[in-house]
C-alpha positions as CSV (number, residue, x, y, z in Angstrom):
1,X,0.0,0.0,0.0
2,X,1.6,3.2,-1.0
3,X,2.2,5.6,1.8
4,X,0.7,8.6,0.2
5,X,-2.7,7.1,0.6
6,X,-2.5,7.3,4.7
7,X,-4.4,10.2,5.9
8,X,-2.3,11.7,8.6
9,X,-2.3,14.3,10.9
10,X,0.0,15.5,12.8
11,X,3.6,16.1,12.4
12,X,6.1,13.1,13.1
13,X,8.3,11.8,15.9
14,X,11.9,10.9,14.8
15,X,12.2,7.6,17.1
16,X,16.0,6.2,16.0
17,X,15.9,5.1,12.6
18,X,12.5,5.2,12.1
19,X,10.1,7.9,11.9
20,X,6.6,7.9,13.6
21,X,3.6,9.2,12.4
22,X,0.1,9.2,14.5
23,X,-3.4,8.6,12.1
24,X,-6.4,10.4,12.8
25,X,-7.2,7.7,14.9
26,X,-4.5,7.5,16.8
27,X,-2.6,4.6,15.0
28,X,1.2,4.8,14.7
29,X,2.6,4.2,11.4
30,X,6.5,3.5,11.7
31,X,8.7,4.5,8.5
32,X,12.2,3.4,8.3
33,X,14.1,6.3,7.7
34,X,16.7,6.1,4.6
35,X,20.3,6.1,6.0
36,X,23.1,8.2,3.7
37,X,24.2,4.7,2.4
38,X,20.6,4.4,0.7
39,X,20.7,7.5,-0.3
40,X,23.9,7.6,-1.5
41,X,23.4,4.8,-4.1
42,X,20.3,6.1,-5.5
43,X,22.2,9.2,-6.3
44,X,24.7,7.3,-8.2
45,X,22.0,5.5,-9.9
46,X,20.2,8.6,-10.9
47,X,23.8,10.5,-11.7
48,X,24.6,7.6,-13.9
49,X,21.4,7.6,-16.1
50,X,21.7,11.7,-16.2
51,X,25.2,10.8,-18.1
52,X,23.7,8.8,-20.1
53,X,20.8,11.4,-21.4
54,X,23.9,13.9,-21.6
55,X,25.9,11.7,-23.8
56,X,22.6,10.6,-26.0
57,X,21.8,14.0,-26.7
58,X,24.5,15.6,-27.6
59,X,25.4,12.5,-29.8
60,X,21.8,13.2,-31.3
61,X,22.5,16.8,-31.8
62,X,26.1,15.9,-33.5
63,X,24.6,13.6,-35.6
64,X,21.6,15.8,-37.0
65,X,24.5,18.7,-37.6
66,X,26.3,15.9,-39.5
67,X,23.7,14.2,-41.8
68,X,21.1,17.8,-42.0
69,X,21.0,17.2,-45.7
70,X,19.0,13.7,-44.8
71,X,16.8,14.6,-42.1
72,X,12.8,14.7,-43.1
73,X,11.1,17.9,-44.5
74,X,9.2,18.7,-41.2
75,X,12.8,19.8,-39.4
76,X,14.7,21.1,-42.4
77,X,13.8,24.3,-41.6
78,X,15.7,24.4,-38.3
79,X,18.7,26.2,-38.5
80,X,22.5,24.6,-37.8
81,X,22.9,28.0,-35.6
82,X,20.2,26.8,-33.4
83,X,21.8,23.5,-32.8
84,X,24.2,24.5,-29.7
85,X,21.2,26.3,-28.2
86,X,19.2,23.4,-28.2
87,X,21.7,21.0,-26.5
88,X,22.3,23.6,-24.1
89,X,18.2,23.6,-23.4
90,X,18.8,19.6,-23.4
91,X,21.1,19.3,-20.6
92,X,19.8,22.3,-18.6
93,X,16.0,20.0,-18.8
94,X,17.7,16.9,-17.4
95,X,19.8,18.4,-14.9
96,X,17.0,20.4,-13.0
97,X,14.2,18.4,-14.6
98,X,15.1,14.7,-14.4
99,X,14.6,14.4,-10.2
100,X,11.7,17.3,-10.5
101,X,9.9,15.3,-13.0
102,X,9.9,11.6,-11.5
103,X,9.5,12.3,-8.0
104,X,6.4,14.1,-8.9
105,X,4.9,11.5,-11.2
106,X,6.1,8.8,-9.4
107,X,5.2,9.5,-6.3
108,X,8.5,10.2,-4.7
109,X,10.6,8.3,-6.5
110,X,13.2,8.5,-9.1
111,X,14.8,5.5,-10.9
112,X,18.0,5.4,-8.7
113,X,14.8,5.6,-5.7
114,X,13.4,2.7,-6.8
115,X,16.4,0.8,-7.0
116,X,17.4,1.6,-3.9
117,X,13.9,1.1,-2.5
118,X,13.2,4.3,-1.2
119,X,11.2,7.3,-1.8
120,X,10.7,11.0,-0.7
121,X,7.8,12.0,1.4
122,X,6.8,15.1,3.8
123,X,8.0,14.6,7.5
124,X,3.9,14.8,8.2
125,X,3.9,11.0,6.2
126,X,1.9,13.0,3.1
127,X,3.3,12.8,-0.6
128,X,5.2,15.9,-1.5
129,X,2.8,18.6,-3.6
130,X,4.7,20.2,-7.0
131,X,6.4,23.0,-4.6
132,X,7.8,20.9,-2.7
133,X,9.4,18.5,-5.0
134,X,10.7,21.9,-7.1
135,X,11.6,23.4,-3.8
136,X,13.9,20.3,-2.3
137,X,15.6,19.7,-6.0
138,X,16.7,23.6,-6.8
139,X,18.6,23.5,-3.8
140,X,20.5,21.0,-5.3
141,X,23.0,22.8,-6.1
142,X,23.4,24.1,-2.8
143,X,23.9,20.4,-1.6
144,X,26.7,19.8,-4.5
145,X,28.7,22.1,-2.6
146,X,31.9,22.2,-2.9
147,X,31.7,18.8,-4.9
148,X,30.1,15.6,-4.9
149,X,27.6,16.5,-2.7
150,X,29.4,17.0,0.6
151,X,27.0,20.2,1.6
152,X,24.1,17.5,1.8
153,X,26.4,14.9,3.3
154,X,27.8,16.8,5.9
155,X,24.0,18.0,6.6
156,X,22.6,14.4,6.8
157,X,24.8,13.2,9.0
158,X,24.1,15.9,11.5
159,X,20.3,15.7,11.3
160,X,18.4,13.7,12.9
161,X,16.3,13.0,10.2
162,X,19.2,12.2,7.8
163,X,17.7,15.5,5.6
164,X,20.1,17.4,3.5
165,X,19.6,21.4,2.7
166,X,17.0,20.4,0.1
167,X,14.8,18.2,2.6
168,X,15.1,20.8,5.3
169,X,13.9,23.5,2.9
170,X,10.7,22.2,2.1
171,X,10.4,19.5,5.5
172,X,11.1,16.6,3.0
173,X,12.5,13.1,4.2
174,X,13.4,10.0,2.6
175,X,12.4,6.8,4.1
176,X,12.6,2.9,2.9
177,X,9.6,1.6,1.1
178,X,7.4,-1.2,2.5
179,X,6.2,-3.8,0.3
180,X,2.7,-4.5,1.0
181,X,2.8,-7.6,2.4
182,X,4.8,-6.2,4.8
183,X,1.3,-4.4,6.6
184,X,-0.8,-7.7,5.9
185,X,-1.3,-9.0,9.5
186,X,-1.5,-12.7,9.8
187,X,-5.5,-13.8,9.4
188,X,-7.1,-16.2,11.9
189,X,-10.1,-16.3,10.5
190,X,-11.6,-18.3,7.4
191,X,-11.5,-17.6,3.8
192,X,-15.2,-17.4,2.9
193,X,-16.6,-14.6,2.2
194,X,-18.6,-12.8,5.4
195,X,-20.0,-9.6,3.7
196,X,-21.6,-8.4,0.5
197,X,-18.9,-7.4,-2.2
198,X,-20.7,-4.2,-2.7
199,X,-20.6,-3.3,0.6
200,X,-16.9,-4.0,1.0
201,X,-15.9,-2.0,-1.8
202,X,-16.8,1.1,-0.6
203,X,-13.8,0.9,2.2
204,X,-10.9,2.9,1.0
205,X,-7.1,2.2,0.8
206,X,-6.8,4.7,3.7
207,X,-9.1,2.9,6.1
208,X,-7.5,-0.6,4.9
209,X,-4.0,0.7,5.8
210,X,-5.6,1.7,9.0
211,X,-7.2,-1.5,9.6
212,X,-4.0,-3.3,9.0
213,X,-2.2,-1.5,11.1
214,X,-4.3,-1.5,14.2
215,X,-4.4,-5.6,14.0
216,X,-0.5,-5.6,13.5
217,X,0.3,-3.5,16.6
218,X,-2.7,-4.9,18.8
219,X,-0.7,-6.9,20.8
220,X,1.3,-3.9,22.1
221,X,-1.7,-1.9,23.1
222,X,-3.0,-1.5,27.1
223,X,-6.3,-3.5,26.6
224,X,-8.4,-0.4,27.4
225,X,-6.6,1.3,24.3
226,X,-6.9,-1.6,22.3
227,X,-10.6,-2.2,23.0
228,X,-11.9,1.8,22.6
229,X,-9.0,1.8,19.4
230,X,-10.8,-1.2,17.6
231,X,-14.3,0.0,18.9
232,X,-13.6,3.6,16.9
233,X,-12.4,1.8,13.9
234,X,-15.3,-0.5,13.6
235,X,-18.1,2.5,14.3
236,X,-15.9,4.1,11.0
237,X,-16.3,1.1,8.9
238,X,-19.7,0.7,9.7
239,X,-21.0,3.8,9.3
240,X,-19.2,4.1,5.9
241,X,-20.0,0.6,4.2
242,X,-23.4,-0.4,6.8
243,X,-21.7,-3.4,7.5
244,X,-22.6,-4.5,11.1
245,X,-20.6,-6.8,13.0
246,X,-22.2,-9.9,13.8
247,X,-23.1,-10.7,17.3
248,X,-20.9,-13.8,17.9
249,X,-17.9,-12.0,16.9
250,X,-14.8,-10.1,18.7
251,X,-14.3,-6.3,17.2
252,X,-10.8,-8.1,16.3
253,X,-12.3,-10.9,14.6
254,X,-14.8,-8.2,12.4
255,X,-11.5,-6.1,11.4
256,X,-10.0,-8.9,10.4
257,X,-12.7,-10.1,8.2
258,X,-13.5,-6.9,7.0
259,X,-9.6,-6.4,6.2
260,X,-9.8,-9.6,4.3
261,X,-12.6,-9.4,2.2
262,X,-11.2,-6.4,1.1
263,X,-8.6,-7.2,-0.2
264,X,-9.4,-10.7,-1.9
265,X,-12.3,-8.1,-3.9
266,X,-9.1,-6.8,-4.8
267,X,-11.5,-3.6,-5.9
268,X,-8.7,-1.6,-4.3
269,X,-6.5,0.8,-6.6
């Protein structure tokens, strides 16, 4: 489940190397924070695949300078003169574009990222809007400082968030991604089907995620928490889909049904 669909609230707690973040409901959700060795390699990743574009491009620009006298009708009429102004455009796009552009579309990540299996959020646990991604990848520059990025380095290592210049601009961090089994709790209960599909579908990934998480960290709960914390999740659920849990069951045992059905609809985006 990606982490941009948790509804949170309230700013996080650093906690170590993990980062926690309190739901609505009062539900901690614990992200791994991304050390500088993480980090680190995804950068090279990335760095390597901006060399690449670089070297494409002004092979591509060489080339059609070269062999103008074949090139289609529909670009004969752009000048040769124009050709070193169009490289420069080139490699001034994929240097401040290239991170700009994937961490907004994909959700925080860039290639090297998703390599590395991490991605960039807000400290709050909410994806990063437009501003924020431009805002953390200008200063850039800054981080580079005065080579190889030992501004940023120098910065991580002394925050306690492992942020560089760019993250603490815009309150940006950069935290391991979870695969999604990795929030599925283990299911005690059977694998028929309890509820009406209909009914089920109208849960959202939000309220999944929340489900999940209160049934992972149960055990860890006072029992008067973990009675009025299942209690407020169940009135939600109920009062969104009109599912009613059944008398014979536990508030744990409807969650967990509920959590189950839902996803083997797989009607979930």
């Amino acid at each position: 489940m990606p982490l941009e669909d948790v509804s949170l609230t309230r700013p996080a707690d650093q906690q170590g190397d993990h980062i926690a973040v309190d739901t609505p409901e009062q539900i901690t959700l614990e992200l791994p924070l991304a050390g500088i060795g993480s980090r680190f390699l995804a950068m090279t990743l990335d760095t390597v695949i901006q060399v690449l574009l670089y070297i494409a491009g002004i092979f591509a620009v060489a080339g059609i300078a070269r062999y103008a006298s074949f090139l289609p009708l529909s670009l004969a009429w752009l000048p040769k003169s124009w050709l070193p102004a169009v490289l420069v455009l080139f490699l001034f796009c994929v240097y401040w574009g290239y991170f700009a552009v994937f961490e907004l579309f994909w959700n925080g990540k860039t290639p090297g990222k998703r390599a590395a299996g991490v991605r960039a959020i807000k400290d709050s646990g909410r994806a990063l809007n437009v501003y924020e991604v431009i805002g953390r990848n200008l200063m850039r520059a800054v981080d580079w400082l005065p080579a190889l990025y030992g501004a940023g380095i120098v910065t991580m290592m002394i925050s306690r968030k492992n942020q560089r210049l760019g993250d603490l601009l815009v309150g940006s961090i950069v935290v391991h991604d979870k695969a999604p089994q990795a929030i599925q709790p283990n299911w005690s209960q059977a694998g028929e089907k309890t509820f009406a599909d209909l009914e089920v579908a109208k849960i959202t990934p939000e309220e999944l995620v929340l489900i999940e998480t209160y049934l992972q960290r149960r055990d860890s709960f006072d029992l008067a928490v973990r009675d009025a914390t299942a209690y407020r999740i169940a009135t939600r659920i109920t009062a969104r889909t009109g599912i009613k849990k059944p008398a014979e069951q536990s508030l744990d045992d409807f969650l967990e049904s509920i959590a189950k059905q839902t996803r083997d609809t797989a009607r979930l985006r």
